[in-house]
C-alpha positions in Angstrom: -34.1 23.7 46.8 -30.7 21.9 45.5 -27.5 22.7 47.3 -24.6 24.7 45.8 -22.3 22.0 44.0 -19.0 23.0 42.9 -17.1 21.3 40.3 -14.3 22.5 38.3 -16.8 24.5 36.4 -19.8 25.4 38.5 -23.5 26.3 37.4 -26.1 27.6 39.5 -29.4 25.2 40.3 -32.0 26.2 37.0 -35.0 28.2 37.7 -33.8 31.1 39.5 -33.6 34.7 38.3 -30.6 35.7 36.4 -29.5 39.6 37.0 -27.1 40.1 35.1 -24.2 43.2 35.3 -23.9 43.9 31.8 -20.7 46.1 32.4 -19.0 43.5 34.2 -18.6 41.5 30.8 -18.7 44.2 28.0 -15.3 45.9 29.5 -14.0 42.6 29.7 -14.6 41.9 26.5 -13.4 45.3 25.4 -10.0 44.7 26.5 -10.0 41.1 26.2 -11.2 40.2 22.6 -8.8 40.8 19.4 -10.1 43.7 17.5 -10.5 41.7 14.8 -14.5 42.2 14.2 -16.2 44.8 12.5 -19.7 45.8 11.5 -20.6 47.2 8.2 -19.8 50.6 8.8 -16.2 49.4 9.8 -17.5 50.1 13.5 -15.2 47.5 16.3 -17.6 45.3 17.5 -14.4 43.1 19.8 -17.0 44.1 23.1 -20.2 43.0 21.6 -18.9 39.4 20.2 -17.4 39.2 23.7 -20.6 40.2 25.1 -22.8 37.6 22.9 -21.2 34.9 23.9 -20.6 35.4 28.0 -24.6 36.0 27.8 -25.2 33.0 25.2 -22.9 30.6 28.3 -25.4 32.7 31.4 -28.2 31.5 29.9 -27.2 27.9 28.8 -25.8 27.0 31.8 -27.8 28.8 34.7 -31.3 27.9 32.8 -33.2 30.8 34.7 -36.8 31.2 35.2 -36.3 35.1 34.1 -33.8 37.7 33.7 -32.9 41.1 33.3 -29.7 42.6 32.4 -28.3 46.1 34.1 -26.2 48.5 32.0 -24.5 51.7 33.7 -25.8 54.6 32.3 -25.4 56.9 35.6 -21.7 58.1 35.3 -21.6 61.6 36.5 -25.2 62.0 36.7 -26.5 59.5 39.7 -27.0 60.1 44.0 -23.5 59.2 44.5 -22.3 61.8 42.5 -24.3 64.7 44.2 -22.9 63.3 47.4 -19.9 63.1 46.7 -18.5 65.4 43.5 -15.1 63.1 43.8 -16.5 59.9 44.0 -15.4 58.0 40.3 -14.0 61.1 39.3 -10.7 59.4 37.9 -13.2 58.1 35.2 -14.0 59.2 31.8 -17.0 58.7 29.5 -16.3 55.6 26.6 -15.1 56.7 23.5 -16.9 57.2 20.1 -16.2 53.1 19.4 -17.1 52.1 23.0 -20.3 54.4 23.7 -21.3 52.3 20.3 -20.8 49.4 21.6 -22.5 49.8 24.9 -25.1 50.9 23.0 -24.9 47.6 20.6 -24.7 45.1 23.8 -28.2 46.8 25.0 -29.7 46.5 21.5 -28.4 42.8 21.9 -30.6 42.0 24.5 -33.5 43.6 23.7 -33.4 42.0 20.2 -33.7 38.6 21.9 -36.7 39.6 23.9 -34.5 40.1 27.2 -35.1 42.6 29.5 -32.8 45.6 29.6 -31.9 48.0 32.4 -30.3 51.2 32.9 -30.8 54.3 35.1 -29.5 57.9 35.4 -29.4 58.0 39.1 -29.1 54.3 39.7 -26.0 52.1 39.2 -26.4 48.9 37.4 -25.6 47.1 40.8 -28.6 49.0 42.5 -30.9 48.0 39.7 -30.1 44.1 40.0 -29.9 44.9 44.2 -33.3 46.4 43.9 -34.5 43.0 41.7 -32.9 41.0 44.1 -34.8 42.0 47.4 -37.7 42.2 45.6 -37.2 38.4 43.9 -36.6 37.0 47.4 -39.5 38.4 49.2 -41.6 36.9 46.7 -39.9 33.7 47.3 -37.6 33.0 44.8 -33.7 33.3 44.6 -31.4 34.9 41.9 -28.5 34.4 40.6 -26.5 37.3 40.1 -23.4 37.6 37.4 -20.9 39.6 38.0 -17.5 40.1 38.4 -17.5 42.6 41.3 -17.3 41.7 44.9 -19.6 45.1 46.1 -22.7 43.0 43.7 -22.0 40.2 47.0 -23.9 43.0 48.7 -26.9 42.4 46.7 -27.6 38.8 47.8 -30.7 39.5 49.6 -32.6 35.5 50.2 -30.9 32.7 51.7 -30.9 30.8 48.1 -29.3 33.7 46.3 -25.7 33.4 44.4 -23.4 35.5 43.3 -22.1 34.2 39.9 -18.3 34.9 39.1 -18.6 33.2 35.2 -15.1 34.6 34.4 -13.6 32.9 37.4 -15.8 29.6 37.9 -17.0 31.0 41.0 -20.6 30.4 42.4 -20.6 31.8 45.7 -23.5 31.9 48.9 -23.6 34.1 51.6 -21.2 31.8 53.6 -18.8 31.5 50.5 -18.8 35.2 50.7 -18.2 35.5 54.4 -14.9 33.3 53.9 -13.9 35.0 51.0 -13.8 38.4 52.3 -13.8 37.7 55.8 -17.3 39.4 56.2 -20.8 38.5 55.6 -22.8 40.4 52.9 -24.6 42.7 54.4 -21.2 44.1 56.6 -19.3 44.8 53.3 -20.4 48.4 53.0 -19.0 48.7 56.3 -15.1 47.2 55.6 -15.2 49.6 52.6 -16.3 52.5 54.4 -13.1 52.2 56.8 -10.8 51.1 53.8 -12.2 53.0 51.0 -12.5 51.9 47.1 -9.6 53.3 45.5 -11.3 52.0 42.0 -14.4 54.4 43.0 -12.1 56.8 43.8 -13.8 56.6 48.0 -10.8 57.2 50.4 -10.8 55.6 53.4 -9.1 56.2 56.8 -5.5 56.4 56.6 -4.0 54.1 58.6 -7.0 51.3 58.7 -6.3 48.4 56.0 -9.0 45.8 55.6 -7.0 43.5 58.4 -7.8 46.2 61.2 -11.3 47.1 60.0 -12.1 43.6 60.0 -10.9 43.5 63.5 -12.7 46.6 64.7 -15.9 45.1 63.1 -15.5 42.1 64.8 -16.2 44.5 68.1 -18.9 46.1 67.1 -22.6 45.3 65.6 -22.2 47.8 63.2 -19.3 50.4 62.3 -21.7 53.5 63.6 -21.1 52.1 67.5 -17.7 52.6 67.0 -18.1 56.2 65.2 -20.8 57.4 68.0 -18.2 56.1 70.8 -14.4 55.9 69.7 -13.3 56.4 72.9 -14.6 52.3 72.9 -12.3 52.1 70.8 -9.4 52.8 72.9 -9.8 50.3 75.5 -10.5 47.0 72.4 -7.4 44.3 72.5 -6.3 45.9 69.6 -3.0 46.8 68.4 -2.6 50.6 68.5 -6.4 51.1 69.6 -5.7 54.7 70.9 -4.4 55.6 67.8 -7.3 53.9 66.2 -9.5 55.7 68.1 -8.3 59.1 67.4 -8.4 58.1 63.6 -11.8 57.0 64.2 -13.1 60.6 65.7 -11.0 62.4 63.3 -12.5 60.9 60.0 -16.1 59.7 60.9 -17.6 61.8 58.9 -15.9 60.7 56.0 -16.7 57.2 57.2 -20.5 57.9 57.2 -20.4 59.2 54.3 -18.3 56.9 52.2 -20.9 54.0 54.1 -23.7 56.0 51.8 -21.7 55.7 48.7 -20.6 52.2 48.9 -23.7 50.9 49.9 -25.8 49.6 47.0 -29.7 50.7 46.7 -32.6 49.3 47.2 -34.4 51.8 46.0 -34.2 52.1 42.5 -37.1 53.4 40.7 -38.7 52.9 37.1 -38.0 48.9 36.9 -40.0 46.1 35.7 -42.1 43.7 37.7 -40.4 40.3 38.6 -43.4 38.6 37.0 -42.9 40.5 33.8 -39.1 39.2 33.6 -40.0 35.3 32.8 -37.6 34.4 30.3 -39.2 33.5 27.1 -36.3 31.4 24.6 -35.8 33.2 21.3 -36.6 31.2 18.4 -33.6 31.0 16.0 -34.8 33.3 13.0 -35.2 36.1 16.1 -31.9 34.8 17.0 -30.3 35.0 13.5 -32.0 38.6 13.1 -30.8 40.0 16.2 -27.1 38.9 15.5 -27.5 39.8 12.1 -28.8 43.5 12.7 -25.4 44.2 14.6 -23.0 42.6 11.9 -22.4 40.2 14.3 -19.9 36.8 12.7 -22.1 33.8 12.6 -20.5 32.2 15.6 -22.8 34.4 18.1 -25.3 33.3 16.2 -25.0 29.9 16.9 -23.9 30.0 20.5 -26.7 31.7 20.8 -29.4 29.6 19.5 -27.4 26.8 21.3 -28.5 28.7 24.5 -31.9 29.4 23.9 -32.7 25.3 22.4 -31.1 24.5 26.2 -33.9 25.9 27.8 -37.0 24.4 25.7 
């Protein structure tokens, strides 16, 4: 199994499988690519050219065994949402022109013969999470792309990756840990004392990520310290009576924001690992596919460009 290298513009060791968060790089495109492209019904397609050509790069340069791609579908409908009625709830549903070209991104992939992911009650990072743990107890390792630190959770075998594309980052578990200052499988944790003010999850007043990082440090898992905050107290911790009393006072908020932050591994209706092999496109499929969308020929050839890498 090669080693992590890390030039100015890493790629991850071919062969793995590639999950992909589709969201990560459609909103990016959406507010990063002129709105200078249209299909021919005059319907903005700046997110889908965006799109095209972060996936054509994914696949040229992590040259994956397999992949699947996970699009959020779940806003207002999934778990989290019955759990909490205000987790997200600063968020709206895309517009007419974006809900089209969500829907374009998915038709993307599935034109190319990629597999395609989405879920009512499941967020895209529970889908590739799910993939994940199930990849690595067959005994392979994935690459995951995405933007997000919470997909770090998802990193479930000792091989796996998280794949920042956007920022040249290619990151293990111990990249990770220095990163954040916690390893992987803790980060539900941190957030559960800090909140996620981008989900909308409040955390404890009073506890920033330095001080839950430092009452983590005491403990082998944030419950010990919500079953006995009177521990708390006596920790060589600045303020740690006041800690404890903020501790007691809010751990059921802390429990339950730990269920919300947490990423499944659980999610239902997906496909088998061995049914994800990734199969190249040939170029007329190529050509079609970008053609179908009203897509300018330069997806088209980045593209094919991808898909001759990996024959």
């Amino acid at each position: 199994m090669p080693g992590v290298t890390r030039p100015s513009r890493p790629r991850p060791p071919a062969g793995g499988v590639l999950l992909v968060d589709a969201s990560a790089y459609l909103f990016r495109a959406w507010f990063g690519v002129p709105d200078v492209f249209a299909d021919r019904r005059g319907r903005p397609l700046n997110a889908v050219v965006g799109f095209a050509r972060t996936l054509a790069r994914l696949l040229a340069e992590a040259r994956p065994a397999a992949v699947a791609i996970a699009f959020d579908e779940s806003l207002f409908s999934g778990f989290r949402h019955r759990l909490d009625p205000g987790y997200k709830a600063s968020r709206v549903l895309p517009d007419e022109d974006l809900a089209w070209q969500m829907q374009a991104c998915r038709l993307l992939v599935e034109r190319l013969g990629l597999r395609a992911m989405a879920s009512r009650e499941f967020e895209a990072d529970d889908l590739l999470a799910t993939l994940a743990a199930r990849v690595a107890a067959a005994g392979g390792f994935s690459v995951l792309a995405g933007e997000d630190k919470d997909l770090a959770q998802a990193l479930a075998g000792p091989h796996d990756l998280l794949w920042q594309a956007a920022r040249d980052r290619l990151l293990d578990r111990d990249d990770v840990a220095s990163w954040l200052g916690i390893h992987p499988e803790r980060l539900p944790e941190l957030q559960a004392l800090t909140g996620d003010p981008v989900d909308d999850v409040p955390g404890v007043p009073g506890i920033g990520p330095r001080t839950a990082l430092a009452l983590l440090g005491h403990c082998r898992h944030v419950e010990e310290l919500l079953a006995q905050p009177q521990r708390v107290a006596g920790l060589p911790l600045r303020g740690a009576p006041r800690l404890a009393d903020l501790l007691a006072d809010h751990a059921p908020r802390v429990r339950l924001n730990l269920r919300l932050v947490t990423l499944s591994r659980r999610a239902t209706g997906l496909p088998r690992v061995s049914s994800l092999r990734f199969r190249p496109a040939p170029a007329a499929q190529v050509d079609e596919a970008v053609a179908s969308l009203g897509l300018p020929a330069g997806s088209a050839r980045a593209l094919r460009a991808a898909m001759l890498q990996q024959e």
